[in-house]
C-alpha positions in Angstrom: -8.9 0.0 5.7 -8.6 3.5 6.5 -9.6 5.7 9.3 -9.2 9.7 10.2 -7.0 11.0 13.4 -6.9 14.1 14.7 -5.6 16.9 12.9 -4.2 19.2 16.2 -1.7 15.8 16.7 -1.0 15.6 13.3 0.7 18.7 13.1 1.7 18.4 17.0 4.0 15.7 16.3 4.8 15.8 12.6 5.9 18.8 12.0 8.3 19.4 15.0 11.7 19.2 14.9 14.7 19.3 17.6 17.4 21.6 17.2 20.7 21.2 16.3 23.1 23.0 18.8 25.3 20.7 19.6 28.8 22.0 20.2 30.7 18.6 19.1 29.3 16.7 16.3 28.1 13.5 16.6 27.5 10.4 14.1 24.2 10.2 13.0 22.1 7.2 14.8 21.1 4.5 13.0 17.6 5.2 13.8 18.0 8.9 12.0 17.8 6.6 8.8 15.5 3.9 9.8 12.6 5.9 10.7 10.3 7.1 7.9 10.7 10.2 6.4 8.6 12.7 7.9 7.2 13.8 4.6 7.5 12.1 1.0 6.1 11.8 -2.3 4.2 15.0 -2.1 2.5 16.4 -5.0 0.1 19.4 -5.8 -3.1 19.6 -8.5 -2.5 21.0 -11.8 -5.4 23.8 -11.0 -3.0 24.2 -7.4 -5.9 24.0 -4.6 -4.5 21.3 -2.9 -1.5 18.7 -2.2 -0.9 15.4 -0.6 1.7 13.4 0.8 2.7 11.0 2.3 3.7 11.6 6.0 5.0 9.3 9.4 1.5 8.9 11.5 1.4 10.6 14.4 2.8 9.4 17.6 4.5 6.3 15.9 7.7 7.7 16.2 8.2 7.2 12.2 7.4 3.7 12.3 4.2 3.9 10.5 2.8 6.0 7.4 0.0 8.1 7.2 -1.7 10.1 3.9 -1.9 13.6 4.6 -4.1 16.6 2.3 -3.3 20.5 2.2 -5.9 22.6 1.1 -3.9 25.2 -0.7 -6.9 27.2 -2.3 -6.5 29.9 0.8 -3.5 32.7 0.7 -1.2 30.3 2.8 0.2 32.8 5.1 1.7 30.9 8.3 4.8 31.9 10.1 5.8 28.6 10.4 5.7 25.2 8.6 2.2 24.6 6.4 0.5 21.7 8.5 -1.3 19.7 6.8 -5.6 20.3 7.0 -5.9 16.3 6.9 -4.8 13.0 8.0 -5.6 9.4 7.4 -3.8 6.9 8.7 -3.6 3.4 7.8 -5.1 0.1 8.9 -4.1 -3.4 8.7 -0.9 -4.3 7.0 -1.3 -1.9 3.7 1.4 0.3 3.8 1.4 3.8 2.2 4.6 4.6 0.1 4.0 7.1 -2.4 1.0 9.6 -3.9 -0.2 11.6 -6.7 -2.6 14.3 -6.4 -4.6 14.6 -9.5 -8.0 17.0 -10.5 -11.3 17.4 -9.0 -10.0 17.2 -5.8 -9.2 13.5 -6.0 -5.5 11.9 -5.3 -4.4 8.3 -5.9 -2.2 5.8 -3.1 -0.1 3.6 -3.7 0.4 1.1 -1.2 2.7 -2.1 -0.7 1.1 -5.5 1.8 2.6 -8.3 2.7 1.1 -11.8 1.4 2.2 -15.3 1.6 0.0 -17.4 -1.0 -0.1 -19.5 -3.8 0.5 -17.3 -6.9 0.5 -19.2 -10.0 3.4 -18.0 -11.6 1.3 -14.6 -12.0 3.7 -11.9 -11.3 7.3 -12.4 -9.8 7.4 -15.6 -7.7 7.1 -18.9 -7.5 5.0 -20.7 -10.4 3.9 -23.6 -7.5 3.7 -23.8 -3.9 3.0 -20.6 -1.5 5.3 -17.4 -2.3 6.2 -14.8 0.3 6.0 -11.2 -1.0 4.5 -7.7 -1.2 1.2 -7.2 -3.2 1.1 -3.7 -4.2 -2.3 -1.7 -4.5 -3.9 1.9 -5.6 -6.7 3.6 -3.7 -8.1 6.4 -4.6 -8.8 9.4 -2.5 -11.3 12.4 -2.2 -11.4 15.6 -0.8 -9.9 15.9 2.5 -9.5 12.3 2.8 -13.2 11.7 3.5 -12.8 8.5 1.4 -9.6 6.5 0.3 -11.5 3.4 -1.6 -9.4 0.7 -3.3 -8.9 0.4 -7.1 -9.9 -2.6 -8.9 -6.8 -4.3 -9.7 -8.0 -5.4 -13.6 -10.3 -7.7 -15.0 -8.5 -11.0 -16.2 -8.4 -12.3 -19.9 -12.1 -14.0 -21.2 -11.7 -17.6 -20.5 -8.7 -17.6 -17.6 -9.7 -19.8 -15.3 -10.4 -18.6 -11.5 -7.0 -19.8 -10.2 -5.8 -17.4 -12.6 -8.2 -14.7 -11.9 -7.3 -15.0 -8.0 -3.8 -14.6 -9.0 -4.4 -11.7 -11.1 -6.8 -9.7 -8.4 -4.0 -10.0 -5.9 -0.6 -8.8 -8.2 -2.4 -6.9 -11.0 -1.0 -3.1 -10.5 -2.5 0.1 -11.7 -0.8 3.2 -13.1 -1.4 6.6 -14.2 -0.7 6.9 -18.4 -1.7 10.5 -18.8 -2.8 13.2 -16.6 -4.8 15.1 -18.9 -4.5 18.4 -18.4 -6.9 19.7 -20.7 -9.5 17.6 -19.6 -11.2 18.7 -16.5 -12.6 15.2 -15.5 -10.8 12.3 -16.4 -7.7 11.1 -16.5 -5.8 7.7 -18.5 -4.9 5.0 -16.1 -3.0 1.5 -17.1 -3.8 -1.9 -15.0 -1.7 -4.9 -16.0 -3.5 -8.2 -17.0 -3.1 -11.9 -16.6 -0.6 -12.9 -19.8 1.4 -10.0 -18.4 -0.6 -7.8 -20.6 -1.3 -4.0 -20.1 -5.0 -2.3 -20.7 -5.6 1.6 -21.3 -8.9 3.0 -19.6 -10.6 6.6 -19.7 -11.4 7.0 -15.5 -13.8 9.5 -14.4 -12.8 11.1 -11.5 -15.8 12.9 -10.8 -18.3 9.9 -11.6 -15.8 6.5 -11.2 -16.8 5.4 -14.8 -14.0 3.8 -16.9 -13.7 3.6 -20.5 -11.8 0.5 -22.1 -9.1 2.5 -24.6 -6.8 -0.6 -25.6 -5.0 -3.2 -25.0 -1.0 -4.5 -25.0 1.1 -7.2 -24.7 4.6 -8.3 -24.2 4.9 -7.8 -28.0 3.1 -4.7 -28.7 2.9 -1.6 -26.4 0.8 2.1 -26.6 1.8 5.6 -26.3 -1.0 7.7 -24.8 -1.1 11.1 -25.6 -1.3 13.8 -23.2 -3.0 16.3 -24.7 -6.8 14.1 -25.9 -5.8 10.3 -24.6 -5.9 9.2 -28.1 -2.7 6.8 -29.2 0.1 8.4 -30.6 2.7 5.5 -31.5 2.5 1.8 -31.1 5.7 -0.1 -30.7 5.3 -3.9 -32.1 8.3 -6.5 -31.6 8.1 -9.2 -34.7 10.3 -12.1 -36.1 11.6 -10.8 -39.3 14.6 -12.5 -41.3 15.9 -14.3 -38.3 16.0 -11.3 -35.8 13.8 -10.0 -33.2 13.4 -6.3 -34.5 11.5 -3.0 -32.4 9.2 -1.6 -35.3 7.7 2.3 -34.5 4.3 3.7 -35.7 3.3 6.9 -35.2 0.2 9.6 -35.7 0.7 11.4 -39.2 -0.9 14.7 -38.7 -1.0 14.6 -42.7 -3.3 11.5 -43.0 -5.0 11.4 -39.8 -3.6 7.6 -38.8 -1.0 5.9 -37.5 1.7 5.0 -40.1 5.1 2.8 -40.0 8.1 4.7 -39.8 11.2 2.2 -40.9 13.3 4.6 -40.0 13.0 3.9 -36.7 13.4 0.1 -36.9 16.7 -1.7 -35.3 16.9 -4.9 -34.2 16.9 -5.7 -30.0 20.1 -7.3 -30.0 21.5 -4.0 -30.8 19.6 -2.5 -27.5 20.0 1.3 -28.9 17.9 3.5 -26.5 14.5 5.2 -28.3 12.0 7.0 -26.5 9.5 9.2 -28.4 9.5 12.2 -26.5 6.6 14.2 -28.0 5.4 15.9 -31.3 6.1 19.6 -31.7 2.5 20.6 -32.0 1.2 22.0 -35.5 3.9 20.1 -37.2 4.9 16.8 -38.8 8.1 16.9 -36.4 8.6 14.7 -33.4 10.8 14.7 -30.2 12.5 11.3 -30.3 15.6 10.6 -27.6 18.2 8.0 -28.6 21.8 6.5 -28.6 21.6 5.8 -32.0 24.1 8.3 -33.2 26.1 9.2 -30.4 27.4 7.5 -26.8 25.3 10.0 -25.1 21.2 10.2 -25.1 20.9 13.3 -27.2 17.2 14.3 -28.2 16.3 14.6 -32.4 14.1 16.0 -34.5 12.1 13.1 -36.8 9.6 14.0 -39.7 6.7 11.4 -40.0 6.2 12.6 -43.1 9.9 12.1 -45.2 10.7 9.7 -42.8 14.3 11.3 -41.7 16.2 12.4 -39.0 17.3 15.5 -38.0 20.9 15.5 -39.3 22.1 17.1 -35.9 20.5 16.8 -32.6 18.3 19.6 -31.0 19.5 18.7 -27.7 22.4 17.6 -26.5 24.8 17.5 -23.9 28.3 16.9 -24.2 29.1 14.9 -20.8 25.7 13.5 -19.9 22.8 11.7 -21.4 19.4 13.3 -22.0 17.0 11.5 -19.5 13.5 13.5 -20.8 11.7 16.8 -22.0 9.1 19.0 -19.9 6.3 20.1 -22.5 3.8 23.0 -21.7 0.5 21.9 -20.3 -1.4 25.3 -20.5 -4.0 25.3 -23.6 -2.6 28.2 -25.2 0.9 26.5 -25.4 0.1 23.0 -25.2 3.0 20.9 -26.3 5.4 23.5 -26.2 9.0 22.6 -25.0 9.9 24.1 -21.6 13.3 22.2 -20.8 14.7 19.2 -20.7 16.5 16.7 -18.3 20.1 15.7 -17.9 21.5 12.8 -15.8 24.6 14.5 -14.3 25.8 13.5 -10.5 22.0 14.3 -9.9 19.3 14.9 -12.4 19.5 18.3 -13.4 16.6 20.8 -15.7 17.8 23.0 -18.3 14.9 25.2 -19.1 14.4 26.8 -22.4 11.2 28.6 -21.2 12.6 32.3 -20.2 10.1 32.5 -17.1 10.9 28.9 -15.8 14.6 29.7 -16.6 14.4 32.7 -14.3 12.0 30.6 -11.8 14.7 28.3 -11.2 17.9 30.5 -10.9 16.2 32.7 -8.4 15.9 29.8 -6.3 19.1 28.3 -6.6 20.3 31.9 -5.8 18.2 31.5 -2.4 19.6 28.4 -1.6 23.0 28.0 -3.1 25.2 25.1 -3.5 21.8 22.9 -3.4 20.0 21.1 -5.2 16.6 22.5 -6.3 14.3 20.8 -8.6 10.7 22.4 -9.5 8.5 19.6 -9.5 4.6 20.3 -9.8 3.2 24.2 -11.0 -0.2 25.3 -12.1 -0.4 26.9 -15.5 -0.2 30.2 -14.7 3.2 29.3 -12.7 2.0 31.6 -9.6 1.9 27.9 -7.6 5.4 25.5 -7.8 5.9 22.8 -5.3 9.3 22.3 -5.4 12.3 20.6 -3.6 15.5 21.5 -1.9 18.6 18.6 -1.5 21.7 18.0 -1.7 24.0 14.4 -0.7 24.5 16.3 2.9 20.6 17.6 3.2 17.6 15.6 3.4 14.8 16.4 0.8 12.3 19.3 2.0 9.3 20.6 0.7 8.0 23.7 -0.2 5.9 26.4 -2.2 6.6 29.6 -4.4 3.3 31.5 -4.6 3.0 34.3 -6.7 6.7 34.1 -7.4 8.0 35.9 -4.6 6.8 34.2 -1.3 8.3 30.7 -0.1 6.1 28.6 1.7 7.5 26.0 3.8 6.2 22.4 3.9 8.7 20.5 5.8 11.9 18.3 5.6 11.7 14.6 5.2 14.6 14.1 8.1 15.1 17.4 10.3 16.0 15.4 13.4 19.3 14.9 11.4 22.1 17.3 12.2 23.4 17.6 8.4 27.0 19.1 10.3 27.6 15.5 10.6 27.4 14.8 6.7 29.5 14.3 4.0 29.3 15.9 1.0 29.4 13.7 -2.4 30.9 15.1 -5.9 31.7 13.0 -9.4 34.9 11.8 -9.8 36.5 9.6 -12.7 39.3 7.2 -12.5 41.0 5.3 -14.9 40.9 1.4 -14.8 43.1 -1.0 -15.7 42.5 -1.2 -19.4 42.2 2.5 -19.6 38.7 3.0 -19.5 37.3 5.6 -17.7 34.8 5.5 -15.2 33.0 7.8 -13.3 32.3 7.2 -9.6 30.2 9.1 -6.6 32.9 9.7 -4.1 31.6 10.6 -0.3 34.4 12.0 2.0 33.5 12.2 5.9 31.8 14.5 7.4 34.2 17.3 8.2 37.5 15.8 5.9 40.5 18.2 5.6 42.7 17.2 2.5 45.7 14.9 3.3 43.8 13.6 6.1 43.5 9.5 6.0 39.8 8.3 6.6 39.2 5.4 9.0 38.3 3.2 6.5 36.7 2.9 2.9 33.7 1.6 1.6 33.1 0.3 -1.9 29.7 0.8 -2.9 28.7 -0.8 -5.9 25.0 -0.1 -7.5 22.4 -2.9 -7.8 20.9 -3.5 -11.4 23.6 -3.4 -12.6 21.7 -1.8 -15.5 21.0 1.0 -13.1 23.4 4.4 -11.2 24.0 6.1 -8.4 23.0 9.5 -8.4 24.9 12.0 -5.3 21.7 13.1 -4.0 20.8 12.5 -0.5 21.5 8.7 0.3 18.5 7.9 3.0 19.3 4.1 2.9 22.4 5.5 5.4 24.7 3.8 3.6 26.7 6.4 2.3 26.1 9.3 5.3 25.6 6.7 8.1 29.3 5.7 7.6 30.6 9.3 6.3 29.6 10.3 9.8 31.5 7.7 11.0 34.9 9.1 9.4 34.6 6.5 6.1 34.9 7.5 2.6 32.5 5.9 0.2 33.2 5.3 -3.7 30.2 4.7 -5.5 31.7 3.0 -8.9 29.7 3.6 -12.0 31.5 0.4 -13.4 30.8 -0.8 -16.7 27.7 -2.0 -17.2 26.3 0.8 -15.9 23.6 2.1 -17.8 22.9 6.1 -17.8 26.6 7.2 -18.0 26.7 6.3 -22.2 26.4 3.2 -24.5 30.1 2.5 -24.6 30.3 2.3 -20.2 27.1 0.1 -20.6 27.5 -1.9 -23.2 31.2 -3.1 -21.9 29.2 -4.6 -19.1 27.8 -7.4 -21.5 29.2 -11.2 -20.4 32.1 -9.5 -18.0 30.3 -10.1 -14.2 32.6 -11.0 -11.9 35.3 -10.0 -14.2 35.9 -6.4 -16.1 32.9 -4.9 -14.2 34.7 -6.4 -11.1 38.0 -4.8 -11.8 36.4 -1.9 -12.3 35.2 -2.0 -8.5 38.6 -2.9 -7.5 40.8 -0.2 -9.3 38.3 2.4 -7.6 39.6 1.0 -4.1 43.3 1.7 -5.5 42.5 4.5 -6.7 41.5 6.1 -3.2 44.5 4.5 -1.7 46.2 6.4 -4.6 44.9 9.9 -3.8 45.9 9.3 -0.1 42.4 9.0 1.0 42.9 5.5 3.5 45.2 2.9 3.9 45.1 -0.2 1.5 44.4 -2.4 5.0 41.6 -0.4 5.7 39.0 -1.1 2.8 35.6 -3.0 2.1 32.9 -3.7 -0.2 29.2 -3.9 0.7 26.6 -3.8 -2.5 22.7 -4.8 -2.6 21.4 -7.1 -5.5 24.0 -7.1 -7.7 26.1 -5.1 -5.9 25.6 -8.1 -3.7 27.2 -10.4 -6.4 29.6 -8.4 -6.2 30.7 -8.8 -2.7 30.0 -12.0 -3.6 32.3 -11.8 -6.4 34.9 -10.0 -4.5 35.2 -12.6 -1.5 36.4 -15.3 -3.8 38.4 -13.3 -5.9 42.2 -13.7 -5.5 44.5 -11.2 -4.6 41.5 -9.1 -3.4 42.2 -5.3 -1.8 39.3 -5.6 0.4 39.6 -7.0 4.0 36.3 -8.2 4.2 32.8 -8.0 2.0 29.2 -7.3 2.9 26.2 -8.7 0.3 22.7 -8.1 0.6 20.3 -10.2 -1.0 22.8 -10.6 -3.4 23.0 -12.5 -6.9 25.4 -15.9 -6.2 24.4 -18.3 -8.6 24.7 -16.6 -12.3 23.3 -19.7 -14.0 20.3 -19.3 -12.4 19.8 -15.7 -12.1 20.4 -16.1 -16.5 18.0 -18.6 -16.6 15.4 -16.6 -14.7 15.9 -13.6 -16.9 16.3 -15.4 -20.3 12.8 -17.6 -19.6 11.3 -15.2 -21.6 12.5 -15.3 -25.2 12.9 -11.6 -26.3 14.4 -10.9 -22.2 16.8 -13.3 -23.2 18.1 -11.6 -26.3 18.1 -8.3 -24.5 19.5 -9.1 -21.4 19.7 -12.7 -20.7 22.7 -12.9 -22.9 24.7 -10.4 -21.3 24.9 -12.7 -17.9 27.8 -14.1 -18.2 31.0 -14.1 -16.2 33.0 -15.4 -13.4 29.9 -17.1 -10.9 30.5 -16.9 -7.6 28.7 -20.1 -6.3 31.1 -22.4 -8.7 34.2 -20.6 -6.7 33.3 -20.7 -2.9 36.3 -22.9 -2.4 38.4 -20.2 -3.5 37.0 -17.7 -0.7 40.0 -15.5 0.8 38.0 -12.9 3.0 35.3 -12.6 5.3 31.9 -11.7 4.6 28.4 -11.1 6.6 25.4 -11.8 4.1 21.9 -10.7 4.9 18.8 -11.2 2.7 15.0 -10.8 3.3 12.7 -13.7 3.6 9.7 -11.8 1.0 12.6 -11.1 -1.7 11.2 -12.6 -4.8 13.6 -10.7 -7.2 16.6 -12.2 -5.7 15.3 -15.7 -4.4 16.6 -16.1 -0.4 18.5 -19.7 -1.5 21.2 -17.3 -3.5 22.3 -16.3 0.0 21.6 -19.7 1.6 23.6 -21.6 -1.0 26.5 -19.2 -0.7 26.7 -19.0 2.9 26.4 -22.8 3.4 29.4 -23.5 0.5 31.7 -20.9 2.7 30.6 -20.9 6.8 33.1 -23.8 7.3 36.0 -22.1 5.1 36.5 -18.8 6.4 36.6 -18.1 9.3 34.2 -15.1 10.5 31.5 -15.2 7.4 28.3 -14.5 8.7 24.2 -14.8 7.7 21.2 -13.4 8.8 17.5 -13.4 7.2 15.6 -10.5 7.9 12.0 -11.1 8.6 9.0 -9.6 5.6 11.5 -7.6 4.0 11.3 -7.1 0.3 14.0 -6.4 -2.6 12.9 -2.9 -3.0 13.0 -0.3 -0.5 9.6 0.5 -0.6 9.1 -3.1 1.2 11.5 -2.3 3.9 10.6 -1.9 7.3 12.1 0.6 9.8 13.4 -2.4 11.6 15.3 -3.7 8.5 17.1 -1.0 7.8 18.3 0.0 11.3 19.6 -3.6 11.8 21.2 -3.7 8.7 22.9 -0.1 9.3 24.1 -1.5 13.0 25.2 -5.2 11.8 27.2 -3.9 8.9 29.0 -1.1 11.5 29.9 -4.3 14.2 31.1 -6.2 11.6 33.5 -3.9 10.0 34.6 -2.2 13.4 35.3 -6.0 14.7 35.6 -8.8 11.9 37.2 -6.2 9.5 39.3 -4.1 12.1 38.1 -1.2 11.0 
């Protein structure tokens, strides 16, 4: 499927950009956003001799996506941008979307392909009939590229029958478990199975061979240690005493096996967040993150051995919740805790490692009021890739050798003039029952306090057990419209999850309702601050930020003028039953789907609204959209619907052309329909 182009082009037309002189500002195009990102997803070896990516092919104008392969084993002196030694581009209709480089020279792709076929039920999609929707796949590279050969997908359960094992070739999905580090050839990779299963296997990079490890299933699932690929917990859901309960084994240093720990039992319904971080190496102590004790994630100590928790946590933070911990990879400190991570408006490392620590505030010194995140490093730390961002400064690439040179790689957008950006911060209001919520609050580009903004944008999340984060937004629909002289809220309504249990947990049963007032008393709170006029506001979410518009069309006394929903949720019967077929999902989130449902309340509609959904959505079925649109067309006046044409739910399945019409649609229909 692959084939090499020519690496002078490559870097030719890659890795220039056009300057940014202009002496008034403009908006940014729609097409700024729409085009691929010139670089993405790179990532460099752990022994730090080469990195890949995955870059916009050459002369496609960033509407295809190539893989791309540095060779980083020289001194890397360049005056300019480091160009990339190799390209491949793709063939056919496999698309490129993200890439890990690994050891022994090898790299694995992931790539996303559109499929219309019968499916079986196997995977998300229809159990009969033909399905439209994106097959994703891993290949796995060589050296410079020479080879990108395609992963078996999994082998199906003894006796499934070959409708089944059809199904499974084309939706089983392989992921990398462990990375090894110690190990010089292989690595632990995860491939799903037919009854939605998981299997373990020891791959070979240098030989190909695999080695069968173990196997899960939707009641019992592995952790896979880093350090030897042996298994470090199992996690086993049972039916005890009338409850579905989470029970926790782990490794007992002491005895060599895996024991029970009850401490760590709770019961599903209960939902408490419990992730085992890691074991402090040389001890009977382990690294386990959880909600258990506090609103916030907050990181405790656990002994396998007494069975007890730390009576205090060993990290914590006092506003946000603790999202992971880095551990040392090098042999002579394996294990050791470097940092950990904190979900704050972005995600944000607080090292304990002195020479990381230092690593890290040297760079943000070089590049203040942004964003920098150290993402891959070899062990002797004289090789980081890192990254630099902000919510007004598209992701770019590059490398600290020897801790005192910076090597560029290249920006993922520098044809965009950031001048024309808008700068995002946190911000908490208070909603009607005196909850407080935190929200992601874009101003346009060049705001001067006590000025009025055109307009206003609510922009609720999808999920909704997801958030917003204030890095850069490159679906343009934050920036695309800041440029334009809007102000965006982002509301972290309840619901929410990654703001605290008490935020996410008042989501449960209250769509369309509390998590919708929550949506509504950010829009008064902007006309409030003085920030735009009450006539001058609108809401436009994705998934269920598209129930929401949904939600907020047919609301009464609504303080939008009109509502935008893409592929949004309409029918909350339906989207309960989907999620509740499965009998633990249904206790753990099934239950909580409850609310006011749009589609049982078109006749109550009071604004306009445009809806747009694509055609190879199988998260959020097309007929949500349909069904909506059809109940309203005829009773309000300007509501509009268009289907967009082999677009997925998730961004990775969008296609350039997606996301620029969206971007110009939504802009007509606010300036004209919603008077903006």
């Amino acid at each position: 499927m692959m084939k090499r182009v020519s690496i002078a082009a490559a870097f030719a037309t890659i890795f220039t950009g056009s300057a940014m002189a202009n002496s008034q500002i403009e908006p940014v195009k729609a097409e700024d956003f729409s085009k691929f990102p010139l670089i993405s997803s790179a990532s460099m070896s752990l022994e730090g001799d080469m990195m890949v990516a995955v870059i916009t092919e050459p002369d496609s104008d960033g509407e295809k996506r190539a893989a791309a392969y540095w060779d980083l084993s020289g001194d890397l002196n360049t005056d300019g941008l480091l160009a990339p030694d190799y390209v491949t581009k793709s063939t056919g209709r496999s698309k490129f979307f993200a890439a890990t480089a690994l050891k022994q020279k090898k790299s694995i792709w992931f790539t996303v392909q559109p499929y219309v076929g019968a499916l079986q039920g196997c995977g998300e999609g229809k159990t009969t009939g033909s399905t439209k929707k994106y097959l994703q796949g891993a290949y796995m590279g060589n050296e410079n590229l020479k080879k990108i050969d395609e992963m078996p997908a999994g082998r199906a359960e003894i006796g499934a029958s070959k409708m089944l094992e059809r199904c499974f070739e084309l939706v089983g999905e392989t992921s990398i478990a462990s990375s090894l580090p110690l190990d010089p050839e292989n690595i632990i990779i995860s491939r799903q199975t037919t009854n939605e299963g998981v299997r373990f296997y020891k791959h070979n990079l240098r030989t190909g061979d695999e080695e069968f490890l173990v196997k899960g299933d939707d009641e019992e699932s592995f952790l896979i240690s880093n350090k030897d690929g042996s298994i470090v917990a199992r996690l086993r859901l049972d039916y005890v005493d009338g409850e579905w309960r989470q029970f926790h084994k782990l490794y007992d240093p002491t005895q060599g096996e895996i024991t029970e720990e009850p401490a760590l039992t709770y019961e599903i319904k209960d939902r408490y967040t419990l992730n085992i971080e890691g074991r402090a190496e040389g001890t009977n102590q382990y690294f386990i993150s959880t909600d258990k004790f506090s609103d916030k994630v907050a990181v405790y100590a656990y002994d396998v051995v007494s069975n007890e928790w730390s009576d205090q946590p060993v990290l914590a933070h006092p506003d946000f919740n603790i999202t992971s911990m880095i551990f040392s990879q090098r042999a002579e400190d394996f294990g050791a805790p470097l940092g950990f991570n904190y979900a704050a408006e972005v995600s944000k490392t607080y090292w304990l490692d002195p020479e990381m620590d230092s690593i890290q505030k040297g760079l943000e010194a070089a590049y203040p009021d942004k964003h920098v995140n150290l993402q891959d490093w070899t062990a002797d730390r004289n090789k980081i890739l890192f990254t630099v961002s902000a919510s007004n400064l598209p992701p770019a690439y590059f490398i600290l050798k020897d801790k005192t040179k910076v090597v560029a790689i290249g920006s993922s957008r520098p044809w965009i003039d950031t001048e024309a950006l808008g700068k995002t911060e946190l911000v908490y209001y208070t909603a009607r029952d005196g909850m407080k919520i935190p929200g992601l609050l874009t101003m346009p580009a060049g705001y001067e306090e006590g000025e009025k903004a055109r307009g206003a944008i609510i922009l609720p999340h999808g999920g909704p057990w997801a958030r917003d984060s204030a890095g850069f937004d490159s679906s343009g629909w934050t920036q695309y419209f800041a440029s334009r002289g809007y102000v965006i809220l982002q509301p972290q309504y309840r619901g929410s999850d990654g703001w605290g249990r008490e935020l996410w947990l008042a989501g449960d049963g209250e769509w369309g309702q509390k998590m919708q007032d929550d949506k509504d008393d950010g829009a008064a709170w902007l006309v409030q601050q003085g920030y735009v006029d009450a006539n001058k506001i609108a809401i436009h979410g994705y998934s269920y930020g598209g129930f929401a518009a949904f939600a907020a069309s047919v609301r009464p006394n609504s303080p939008y003028q009109c509502a935008i929903a893409g592929a949004g949720v309409s029918n909350l019967q339906k989207i309960a039953n989907n999620w509740g077929s499965n009998r633990i999902q249904r206790i753990y989130q099934g239950n909580t789907v409850k609310g006011m449902d749009p589609l049982q309340n078109t006749d109550k509609i009071n604004i306009p609204i445009m809806i747009y959904h694509g055609d190879y959505d199988v998260r959020v079925p097309l007929f949500h959209s349909r069904d909506f649109y059809n109940a309203v067309k005829d009773r309000q006046p300007g509501t509009e619907y268009f289907v967009l044409k082999e677009m997925g739910h998730q961004s990775n399945k969008w296609l350039p052309e997606h996301k620029e019409k969206v971007l110009k649609e939504m802009e007509r229909f606010l300036t004209t329909t919603c008077g903006m």
